[in-house]
C-alpha beads as a LAMMPS data file, in Angstrom:
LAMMPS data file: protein, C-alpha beads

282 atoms
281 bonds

1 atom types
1 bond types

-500.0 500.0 xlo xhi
-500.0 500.0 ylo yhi
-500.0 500.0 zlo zhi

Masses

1 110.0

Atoms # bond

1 1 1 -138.681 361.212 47.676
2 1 1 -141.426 358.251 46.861
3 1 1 -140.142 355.470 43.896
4 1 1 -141.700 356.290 40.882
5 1 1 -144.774 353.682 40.700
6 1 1 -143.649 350.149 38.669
7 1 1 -139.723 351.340 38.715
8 1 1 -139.133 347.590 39.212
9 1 1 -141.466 346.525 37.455
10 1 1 -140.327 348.374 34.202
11 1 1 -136.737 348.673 34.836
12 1 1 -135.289 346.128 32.419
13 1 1 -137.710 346.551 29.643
14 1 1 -138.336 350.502 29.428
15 1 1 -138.718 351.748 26.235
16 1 1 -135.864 354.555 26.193
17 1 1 -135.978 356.962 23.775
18 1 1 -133.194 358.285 21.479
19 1 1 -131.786 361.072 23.222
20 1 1 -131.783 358.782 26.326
21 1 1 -128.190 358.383 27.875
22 1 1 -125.870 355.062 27.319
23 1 1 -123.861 353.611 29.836
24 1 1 -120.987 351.955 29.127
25 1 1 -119.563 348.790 30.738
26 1 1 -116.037 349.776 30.538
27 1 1 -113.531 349.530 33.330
28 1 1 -116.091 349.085 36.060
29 1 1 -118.749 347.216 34.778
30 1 1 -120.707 346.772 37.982
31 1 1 -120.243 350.010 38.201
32 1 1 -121.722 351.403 35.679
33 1 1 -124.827 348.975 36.013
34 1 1 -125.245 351.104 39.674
35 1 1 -125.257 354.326 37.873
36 1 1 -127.787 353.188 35.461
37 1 1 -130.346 351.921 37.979
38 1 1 -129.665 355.353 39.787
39 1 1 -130.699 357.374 36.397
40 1 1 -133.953 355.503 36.219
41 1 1 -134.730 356.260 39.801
42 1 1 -133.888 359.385 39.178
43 1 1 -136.500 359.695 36.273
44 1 1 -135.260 363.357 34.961
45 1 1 -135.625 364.605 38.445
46 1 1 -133.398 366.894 40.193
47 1 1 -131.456 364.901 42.934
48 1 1 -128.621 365.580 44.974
49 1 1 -126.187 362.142 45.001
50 1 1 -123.110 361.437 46.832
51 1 1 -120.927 358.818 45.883
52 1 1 -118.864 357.117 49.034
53 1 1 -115.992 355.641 48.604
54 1 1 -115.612 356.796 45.310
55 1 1 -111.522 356.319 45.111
56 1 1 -109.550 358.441 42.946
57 1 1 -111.598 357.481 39.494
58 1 1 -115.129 358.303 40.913
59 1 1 -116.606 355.474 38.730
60 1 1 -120.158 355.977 38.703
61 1 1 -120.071 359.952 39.224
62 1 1 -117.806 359.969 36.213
63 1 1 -120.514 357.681 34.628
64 1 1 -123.544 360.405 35.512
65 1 1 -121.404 362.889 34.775
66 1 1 -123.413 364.131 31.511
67 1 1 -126.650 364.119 33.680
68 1 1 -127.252 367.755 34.104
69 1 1 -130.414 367.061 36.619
70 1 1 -127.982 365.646 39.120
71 1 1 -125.661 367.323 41.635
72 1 1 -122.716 365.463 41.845
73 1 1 -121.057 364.912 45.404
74 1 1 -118.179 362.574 45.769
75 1 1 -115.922 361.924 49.198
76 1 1 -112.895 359.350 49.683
77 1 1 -109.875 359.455 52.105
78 1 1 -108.202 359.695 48.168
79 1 1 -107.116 362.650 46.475
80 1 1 -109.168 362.504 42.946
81 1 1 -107.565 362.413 39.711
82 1 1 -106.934 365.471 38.117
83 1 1 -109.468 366.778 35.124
84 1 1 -112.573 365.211 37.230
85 1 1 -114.419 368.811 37.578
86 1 1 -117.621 367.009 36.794
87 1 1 -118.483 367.077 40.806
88 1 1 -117.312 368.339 43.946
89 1 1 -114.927 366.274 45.893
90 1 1 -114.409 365.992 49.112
91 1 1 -111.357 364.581 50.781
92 1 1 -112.656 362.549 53.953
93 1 1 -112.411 359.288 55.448
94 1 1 -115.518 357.164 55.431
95 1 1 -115.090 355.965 59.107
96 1 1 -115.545 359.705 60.289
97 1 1 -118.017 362.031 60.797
98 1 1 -118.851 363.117 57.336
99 1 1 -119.086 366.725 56.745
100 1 1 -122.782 367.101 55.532
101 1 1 -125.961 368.359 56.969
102 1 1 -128.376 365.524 58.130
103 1 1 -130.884 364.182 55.179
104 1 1 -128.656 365.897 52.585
105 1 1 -128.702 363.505 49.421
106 1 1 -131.464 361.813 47.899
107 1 1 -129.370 359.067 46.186
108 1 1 -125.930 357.780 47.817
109 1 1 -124.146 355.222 46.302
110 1 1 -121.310 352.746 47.824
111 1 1 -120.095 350.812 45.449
112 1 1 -117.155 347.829 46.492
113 1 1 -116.459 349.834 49.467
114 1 1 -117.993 347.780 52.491
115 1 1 -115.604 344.579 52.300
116 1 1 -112.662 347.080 52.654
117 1 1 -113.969 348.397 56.044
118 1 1 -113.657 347.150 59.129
119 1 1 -116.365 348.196 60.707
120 1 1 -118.677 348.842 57.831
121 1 1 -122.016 349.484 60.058
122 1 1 -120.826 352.516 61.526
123 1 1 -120.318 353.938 57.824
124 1 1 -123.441 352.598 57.316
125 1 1 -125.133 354.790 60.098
126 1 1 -123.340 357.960 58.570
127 1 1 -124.288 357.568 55.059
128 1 1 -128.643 356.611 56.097
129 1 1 -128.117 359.995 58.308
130 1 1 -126.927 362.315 55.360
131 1 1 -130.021 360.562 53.328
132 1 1 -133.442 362.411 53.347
133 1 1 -136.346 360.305 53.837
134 1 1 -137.501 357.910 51.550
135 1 1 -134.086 358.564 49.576
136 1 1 -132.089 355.903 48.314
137 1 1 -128.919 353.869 49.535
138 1 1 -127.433 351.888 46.240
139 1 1 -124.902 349.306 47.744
140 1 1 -122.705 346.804 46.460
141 1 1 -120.573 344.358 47.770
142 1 1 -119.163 341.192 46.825
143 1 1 -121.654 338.104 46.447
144 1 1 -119.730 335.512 49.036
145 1 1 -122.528 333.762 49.153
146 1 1 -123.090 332.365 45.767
147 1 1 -122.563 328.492 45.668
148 1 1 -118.621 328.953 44.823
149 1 1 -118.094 331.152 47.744
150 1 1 -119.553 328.528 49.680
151 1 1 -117.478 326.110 48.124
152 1 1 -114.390 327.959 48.681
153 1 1 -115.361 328.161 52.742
154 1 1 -116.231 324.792 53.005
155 1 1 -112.748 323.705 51.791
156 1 1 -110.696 326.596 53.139
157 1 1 -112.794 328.130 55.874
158 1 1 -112.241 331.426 54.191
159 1 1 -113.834 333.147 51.852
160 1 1 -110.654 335.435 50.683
161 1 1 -107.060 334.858 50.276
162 1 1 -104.877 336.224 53.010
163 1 1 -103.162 339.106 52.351
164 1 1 -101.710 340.230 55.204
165 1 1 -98.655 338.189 53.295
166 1 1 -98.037 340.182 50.435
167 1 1 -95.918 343.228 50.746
168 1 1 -98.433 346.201 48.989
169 1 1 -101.351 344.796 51.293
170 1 1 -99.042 345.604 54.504
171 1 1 -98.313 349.304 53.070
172 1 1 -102.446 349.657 52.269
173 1 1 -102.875 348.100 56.061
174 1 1 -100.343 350.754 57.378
175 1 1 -102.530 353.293 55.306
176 1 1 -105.786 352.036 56.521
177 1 1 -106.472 350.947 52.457
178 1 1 -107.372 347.464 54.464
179 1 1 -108.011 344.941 51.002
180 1 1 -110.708 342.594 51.231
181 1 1 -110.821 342.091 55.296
182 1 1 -114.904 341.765 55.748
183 1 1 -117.066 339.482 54.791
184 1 1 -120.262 339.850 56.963
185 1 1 -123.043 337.710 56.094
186 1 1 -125.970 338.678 53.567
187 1 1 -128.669 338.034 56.680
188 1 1 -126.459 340.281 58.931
189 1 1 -126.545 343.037 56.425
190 1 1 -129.956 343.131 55.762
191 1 1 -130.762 343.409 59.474
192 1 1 -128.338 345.990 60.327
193 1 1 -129.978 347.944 57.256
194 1 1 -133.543 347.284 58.928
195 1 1 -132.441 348.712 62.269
196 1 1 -131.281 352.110 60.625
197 1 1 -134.691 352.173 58.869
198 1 1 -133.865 350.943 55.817
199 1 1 -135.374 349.035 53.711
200 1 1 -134.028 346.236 50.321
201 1 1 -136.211 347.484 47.622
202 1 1 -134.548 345.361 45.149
203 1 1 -131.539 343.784 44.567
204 1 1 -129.257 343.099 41.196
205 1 1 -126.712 339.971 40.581
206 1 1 -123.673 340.127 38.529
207 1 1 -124.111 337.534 35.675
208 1 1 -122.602 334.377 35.946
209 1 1 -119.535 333.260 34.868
210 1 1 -119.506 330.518 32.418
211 1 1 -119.385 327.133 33.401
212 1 1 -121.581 328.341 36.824
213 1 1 -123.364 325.430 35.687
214 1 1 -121.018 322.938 36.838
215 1 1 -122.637 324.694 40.685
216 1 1 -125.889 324.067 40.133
217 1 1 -126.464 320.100 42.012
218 1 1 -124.700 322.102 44.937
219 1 1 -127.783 324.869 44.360
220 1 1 -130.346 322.139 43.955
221 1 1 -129.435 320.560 47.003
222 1 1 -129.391 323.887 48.713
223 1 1 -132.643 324.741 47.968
224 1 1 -133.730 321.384 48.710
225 1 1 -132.530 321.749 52.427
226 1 1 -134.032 325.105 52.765
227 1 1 -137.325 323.988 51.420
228 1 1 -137.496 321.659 54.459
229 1 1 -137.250 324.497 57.395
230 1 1 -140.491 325.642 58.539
231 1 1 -141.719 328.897 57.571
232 1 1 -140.679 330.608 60.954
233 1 1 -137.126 329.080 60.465
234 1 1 -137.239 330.228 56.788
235 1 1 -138.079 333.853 58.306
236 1 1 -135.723 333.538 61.073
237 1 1 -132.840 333.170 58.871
238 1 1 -133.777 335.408 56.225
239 1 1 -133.466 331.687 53.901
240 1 1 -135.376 332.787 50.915
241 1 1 -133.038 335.796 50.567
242 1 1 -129.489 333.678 51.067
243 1 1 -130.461 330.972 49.538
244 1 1 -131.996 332.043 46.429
245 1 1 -131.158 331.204 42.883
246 1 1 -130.281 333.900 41.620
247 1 1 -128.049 334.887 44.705
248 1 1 -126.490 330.865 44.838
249 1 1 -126.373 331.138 40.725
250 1 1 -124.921 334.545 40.471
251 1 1 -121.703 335.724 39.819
252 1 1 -119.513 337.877 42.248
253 1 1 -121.070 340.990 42.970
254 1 1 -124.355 341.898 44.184
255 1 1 -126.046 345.588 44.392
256 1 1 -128.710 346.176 46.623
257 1 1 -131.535 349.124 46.303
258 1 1 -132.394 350.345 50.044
259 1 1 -135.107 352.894 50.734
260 1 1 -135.099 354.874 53.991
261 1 1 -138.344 354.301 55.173
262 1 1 -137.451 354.306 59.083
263 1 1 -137.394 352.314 61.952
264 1 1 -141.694 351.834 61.838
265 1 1 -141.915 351.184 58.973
266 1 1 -139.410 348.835 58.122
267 1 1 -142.319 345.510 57.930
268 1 1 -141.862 342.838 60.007
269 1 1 -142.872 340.196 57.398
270 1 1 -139.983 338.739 55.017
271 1 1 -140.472 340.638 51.674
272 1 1 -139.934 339.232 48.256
273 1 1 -137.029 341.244 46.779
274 1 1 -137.367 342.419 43.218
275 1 1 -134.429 341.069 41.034
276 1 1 -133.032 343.626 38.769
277 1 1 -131.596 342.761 35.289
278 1 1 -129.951 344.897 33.446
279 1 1 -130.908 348.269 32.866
280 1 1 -132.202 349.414 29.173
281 1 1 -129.737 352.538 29.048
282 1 1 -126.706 349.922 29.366

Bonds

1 1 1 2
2 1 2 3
3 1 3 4
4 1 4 5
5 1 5 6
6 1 6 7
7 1 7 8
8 1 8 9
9 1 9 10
10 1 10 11
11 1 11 12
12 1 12 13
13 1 13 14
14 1 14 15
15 1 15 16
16 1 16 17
17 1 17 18
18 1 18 19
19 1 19 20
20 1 20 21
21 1 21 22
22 1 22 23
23 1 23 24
24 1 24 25
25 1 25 26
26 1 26 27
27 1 27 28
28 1 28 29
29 1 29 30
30 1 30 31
31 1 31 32
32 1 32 33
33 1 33 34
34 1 34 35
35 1 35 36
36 1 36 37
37 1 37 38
38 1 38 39
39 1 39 40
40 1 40 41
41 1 41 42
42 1 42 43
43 1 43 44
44 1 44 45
45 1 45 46
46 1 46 47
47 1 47 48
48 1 48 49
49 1 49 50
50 1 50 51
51 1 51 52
52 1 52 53
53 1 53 54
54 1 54 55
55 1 55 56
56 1 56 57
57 1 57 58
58 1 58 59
59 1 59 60
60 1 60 61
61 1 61 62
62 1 62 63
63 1 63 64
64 1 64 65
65 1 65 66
66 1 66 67
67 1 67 68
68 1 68 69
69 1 69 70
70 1 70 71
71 1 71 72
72 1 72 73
73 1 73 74
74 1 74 75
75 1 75 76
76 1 76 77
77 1 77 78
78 1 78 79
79 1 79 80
80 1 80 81
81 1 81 82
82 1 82 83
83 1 83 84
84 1 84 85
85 1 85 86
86 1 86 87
87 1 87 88
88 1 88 89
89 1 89 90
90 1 90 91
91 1 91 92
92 1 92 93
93 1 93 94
94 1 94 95
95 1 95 96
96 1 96 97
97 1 97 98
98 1 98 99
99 1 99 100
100 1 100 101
101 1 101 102
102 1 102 103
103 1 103 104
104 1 104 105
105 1 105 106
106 1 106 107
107 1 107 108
108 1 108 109
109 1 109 110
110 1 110 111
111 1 111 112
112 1 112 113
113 1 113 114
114 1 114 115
115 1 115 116
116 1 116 117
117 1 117 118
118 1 118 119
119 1 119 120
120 1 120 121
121 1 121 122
122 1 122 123
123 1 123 124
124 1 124 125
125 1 125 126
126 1 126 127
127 1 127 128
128 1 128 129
129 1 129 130
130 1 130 131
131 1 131 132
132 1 132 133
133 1 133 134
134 1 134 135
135 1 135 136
136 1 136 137
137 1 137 138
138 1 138 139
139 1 139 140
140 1 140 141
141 1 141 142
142 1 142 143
143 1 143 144
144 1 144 145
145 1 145 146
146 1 146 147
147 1 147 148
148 1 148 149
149 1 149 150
150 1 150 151
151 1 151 152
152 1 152 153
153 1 153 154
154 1 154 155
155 1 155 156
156 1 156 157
157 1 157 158
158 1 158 159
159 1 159 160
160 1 160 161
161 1 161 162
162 1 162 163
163 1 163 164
164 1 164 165
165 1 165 166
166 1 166 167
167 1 167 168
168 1 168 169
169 1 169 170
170 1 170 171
171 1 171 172
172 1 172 173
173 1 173 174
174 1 174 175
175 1 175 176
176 1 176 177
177 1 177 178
178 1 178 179
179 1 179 180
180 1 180 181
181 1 181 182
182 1 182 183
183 1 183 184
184 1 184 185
185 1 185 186
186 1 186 187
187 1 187 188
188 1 188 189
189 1 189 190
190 1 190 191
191 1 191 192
192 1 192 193
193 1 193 194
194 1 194 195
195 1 195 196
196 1 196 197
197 1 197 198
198 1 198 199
199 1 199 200
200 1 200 201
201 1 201 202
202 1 202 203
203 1 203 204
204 1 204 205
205 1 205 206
206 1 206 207
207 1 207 208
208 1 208 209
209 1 209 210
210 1 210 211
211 1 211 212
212 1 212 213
213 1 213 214
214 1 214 215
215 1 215 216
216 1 216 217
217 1 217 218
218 1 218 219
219 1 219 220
220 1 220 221
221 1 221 222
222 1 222 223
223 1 223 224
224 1 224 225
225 1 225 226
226 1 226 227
227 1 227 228
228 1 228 229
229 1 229 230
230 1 230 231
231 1 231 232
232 1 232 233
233 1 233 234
234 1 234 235
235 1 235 236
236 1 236 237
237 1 237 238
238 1 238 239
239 1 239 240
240 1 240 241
241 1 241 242
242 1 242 243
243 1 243 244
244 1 244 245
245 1 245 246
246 1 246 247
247 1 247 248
248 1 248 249
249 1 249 250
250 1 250 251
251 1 251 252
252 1 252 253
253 1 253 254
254 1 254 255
255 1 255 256
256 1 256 257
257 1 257 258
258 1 258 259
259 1 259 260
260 1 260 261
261 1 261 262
262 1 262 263
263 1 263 264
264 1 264 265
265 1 265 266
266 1 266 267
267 1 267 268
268 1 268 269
269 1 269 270
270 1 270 271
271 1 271 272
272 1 272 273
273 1 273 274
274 1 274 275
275 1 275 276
276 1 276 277
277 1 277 278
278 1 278 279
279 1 279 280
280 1 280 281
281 1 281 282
């Protein structure tokens, strides 16, 4: 399934008409901004779309849900709450096998799931095998690498709280419902993307919160250092990806739009990313 020609490009500003769906930044916010950017990749078409991870709410199934061109799939180790009949459910824990055919689903999204996982690669591997070719992956995680994250692990050489100390974390550990226990680097994700064949289309920042301004000397500075490295460092280290302003500026969640292309084809050259705002429909 090829991108619709300029869906970057005319993401933000499309001109949607009146019978065009809303989406609603309600309880999940971030969300709801991944279910948007899946409807205009969509464009009307008739996809197939699983939703990992999608807990008992299903937030962005139940956000598609009026979207009669797409067949909802959604799996979780969760039971779902009851009166969610808009898709089929399947009861299933990410780090197994999952029970679908290979190159099953042209859109699969994974929303705040990864940082919960501890080995979030191998779910990885699953979810690019159920996707058919040229499909897309919609992930997001938390952004610990803004210039506050990197604040925090300068001071406390951690970038979460530990919550192995609090009661209800224990009972989710003893459950496998691990909180916040992964924090893998952006550069390591986008390379163990690129060696399943996948490739970031385009990426999306959560806005900032106010007062992000007080950050932005540490962002200069930053940039400054990075604008030193020689090109082949720059590319080594993936430095115009980590260490760009809108991922040091932005707030504290970051989506990103993978294609399966496969292994060839993934380019060996450092691509500029396309930075999503926020989608017309929202």
């Amino acid at each position: 399934m090829q991108c619709p020609e300029g869906q970057f490009d005319n993401m933000e500003h499309s001109n949607q008409s009146d019978s065009s769906p809303r989406f609603e930044l309600s309880e999940f916010p971030f969300q709801a901004m991944t279910a948007a950017t899946l409807f205009d990749l969509a464009s009307g078409r008739k996809c197939r779309v699983l939703e990992a991870g999608s807990g008992p709410k299903a937030p962005v199934s139940s956000t598609l849900a009026h979207c009669e061109n797409l067949d909802l799939v959604c799996c979780d180790k969760m039971q779902p709450e009851s009166g969610l009949d808009f898709a089929e459910f399947i009861v299933v824990d990410l780090i197994q096998t999952l029970p679908f055919k290979d190159e099953s689903f042209d859109f699969i999204a994974c929303t705040e799931v990864l940082e919960h996982l501890k080995n979030p690669f191998c779910v990885i591997e699953e979810l690019v095998r159920v996707l058919r070719p040229e499909g897309f992956l919609l992930l997001s995680i938390p952004n610990f690498w803004n210039v506050r994250g990197r604040l925090r692990y300068f001071v406390m050489a951690n970038l979460q709280k530990s919550q192995f100390l609090v009661e209800k974390s224990r009972q989710d550990f003893r459950q496998n419902l691990c909180p916040h226990i992964n924090t893998t680097t952006l550069p390591v994700y986008e390379y163990g993307l690129a060696s399943l064949g996948m490739k970031i289309s385009a990426a999306c920042v959560a806005v900032r919160r106010p007062g992000n301004w007080l950050y932005w000397p540490f962002a200069l500075f930053i940039m400054f250092l990075s604008a030193l490295r020689s090109r082949q460092k720059k590319e080594r280290y993936l430095l115009d990806h980590a260490n760009h302003p809108r991922i040091l500026m932005g707030g504290e969640h970051i989506m990103f739009v993978c294609q399966k292309v496969g292994f060839d084809n993934v380019p060996y050259e450092v691509a500029r990313w396309e930075f999503l705002g926020k989608p017309s429909n929202i």
